[in-house]
C-alpha angles and dihedrals in degrees: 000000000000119000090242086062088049091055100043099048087049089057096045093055099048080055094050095060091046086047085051095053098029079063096050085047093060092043098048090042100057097251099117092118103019083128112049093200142040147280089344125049116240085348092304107129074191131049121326132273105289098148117085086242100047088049096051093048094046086048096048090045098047090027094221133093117282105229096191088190092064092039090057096063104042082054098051086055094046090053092033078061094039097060089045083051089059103038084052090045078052092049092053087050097052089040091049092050094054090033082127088079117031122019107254098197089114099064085042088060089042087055093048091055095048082059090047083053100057088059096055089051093063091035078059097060101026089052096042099238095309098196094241096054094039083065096039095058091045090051091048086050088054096042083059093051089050090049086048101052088044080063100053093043091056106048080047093049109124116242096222129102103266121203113273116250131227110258092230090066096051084050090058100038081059094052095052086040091059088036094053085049087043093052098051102052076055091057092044099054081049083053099049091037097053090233103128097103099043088105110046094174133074142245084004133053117239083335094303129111085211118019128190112290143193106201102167099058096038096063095037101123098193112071129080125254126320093345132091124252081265082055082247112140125265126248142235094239083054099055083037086064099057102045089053093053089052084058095049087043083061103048082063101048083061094050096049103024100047089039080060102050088045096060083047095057088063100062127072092209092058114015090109092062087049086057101057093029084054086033097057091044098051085051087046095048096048089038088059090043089050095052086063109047095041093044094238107305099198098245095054101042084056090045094048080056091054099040075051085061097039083055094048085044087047100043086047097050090048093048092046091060092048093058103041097099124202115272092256109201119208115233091254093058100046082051087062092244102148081059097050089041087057096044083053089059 
């Protein structure tokens, strides 16, 4: 690919990892739905009501409040997402215009989810941050990330032939890979359902190695914020649930995870990967413990969202170099025989 896609999927990727905290940033600060409509805010494409008049009118119109503070920053995301939009509509175009050398169906399907994200963000507001889309639209944002740094692993993946892997190794970079996904659509139905501070003790849960739970109406999808499928509330056992099964998420992310960056370590050709990969678990791990401790001081819930997408980034890179396999020849070709076959013609 050209320097200028390089670049630009660089780029694209860097602003997706500030999309993907900012976001975490609105929600965890209470500015989900600092904006009541979308995609403007009050019905400003730009900015948000900050003269007496336009108050009064947006207040009489959407008949709350208007908190700018809280507009503000839902705004700076939205146009934080809608830059990234346009430089990954960018990227398909590039990719489209040179589509006789390399496939460009994978900045097609990254475009598609951008657009899939774009519903979700108005799901988000129109449906008043109902738990299953609020997690469906963070994982969309990670899911970009992940395209995004595909991208960027396979235009810097080296040309050389590369050693050949052992095939229990790629086996176990798949499975972290899906625990570390898995894990943080966990996190993010904690993070929708405001349960994160149901436990306030570690490594146990309101002093119990296994506290009352509610399992079957904490993972019902289908019912709106804070109340059961019946609108009933929901209860404490049932918070207490998912944040429990965050916890137990996380027990098997380290031992995948960390079984994964291990193996790595044992290896020349990958030991640097091992190191990041063992590096960004080790952040994720004391940022969650920390959480807890500390009850969610603001900087360190977001931070604990952003080491979530430098996992995914480091699982993905490491999994990317076990699969890239050496450039076997067949006999034939090392012989030249495509060549001869073309002089006899």
């Amino acid at each position: 690919m050209t320097r200028s896609y390089r670049r630009l999927a660089l780029a694209a990727l860097l602003l997706a990892l500030v999309v993907v905290s900012l976001g975490a940033y609105v929600r965890l600060s209470d500015a989900g739905l600092g904006c009541p409509d979308w995609p403007g805010c009050y019905g400003q494409l730009v900015g948000v009501p900050d003269e007496a008049h336009e108050i009064h009118a947006a207040e009489h119109r959407f008949g709350q409040p208007v908190e700018a503070p809280k507009a503000w920053k839902e705004m700076i995301h939205r146009y934080a997402a809608g830059l990234l939009g346009l430089a990954i509509l960018a990227l398909a175009v590039l990719a489209w215009r040179q589509r006789e050398r390399r496939s460009p169906w994978l900045e097609v399907l990254l475009l598609a989810v951008v657009a899939g994200q774009a519903l979700l963000g108005m799901l988000t507001v129109t449906r008043l941050l109902k738990p299953v889309i609020v997690t469906s639209h963070l994982l969309g944002g990670m899911s970009t990330l992940a395209l995004l740094a595909v991208l960027v692993l396979r235009d810097l993946a080296s040309p050389r032939r590369l050693p050949a892997l052992p095939g229990g190794l790629r086996l176990l970079a798949v499975l972290a890979l899906g625990a570390v996904f898995i894990q943080i659509a966990l996190g993010g139905w904690v993070s929708s359902n405001y349960a994160a501070a149901i436990c306030a003790d570690f490594p146990t849960c309101q002093g119990s190695w296994w506290p009352e739970m509610d399992p079957h109406h904490a993972f019902t999808l289908d019912r709106e914020l804070g109340a059961t499928a019946s609108g009933a509330l929901l209860s404490g056992a049932a918070l207490t649930a998912i944040h429990w099964a965050h916890r137990l998420g996380a027990a098997l992310v380290v031992l995948l995870a960390g079984g994964f960056a291990l193996r790595l370590l044992t290896r020349p050709e990958t030991r640097l990967y091992g190191q990041s990969l063992l590096a960004a678990l080790v952040l994720q791990i004391a940022l969650g413990i920390a959480n807890v401790l500390l009850q969610l001081p603001l900087p360190l819930a977001v931070a604990h969202n952003t080491g979530a997408a430098l996992l995914l980034g480091a699982t993905l890179a490491a999994t990317f170099r076990v699969f890239q396999r050496s450039e076997a020849r067949l006999p034939f070709q090392a012989a030249g025989f495509p060549r001869r076959l073309q002089a006899l013609r």
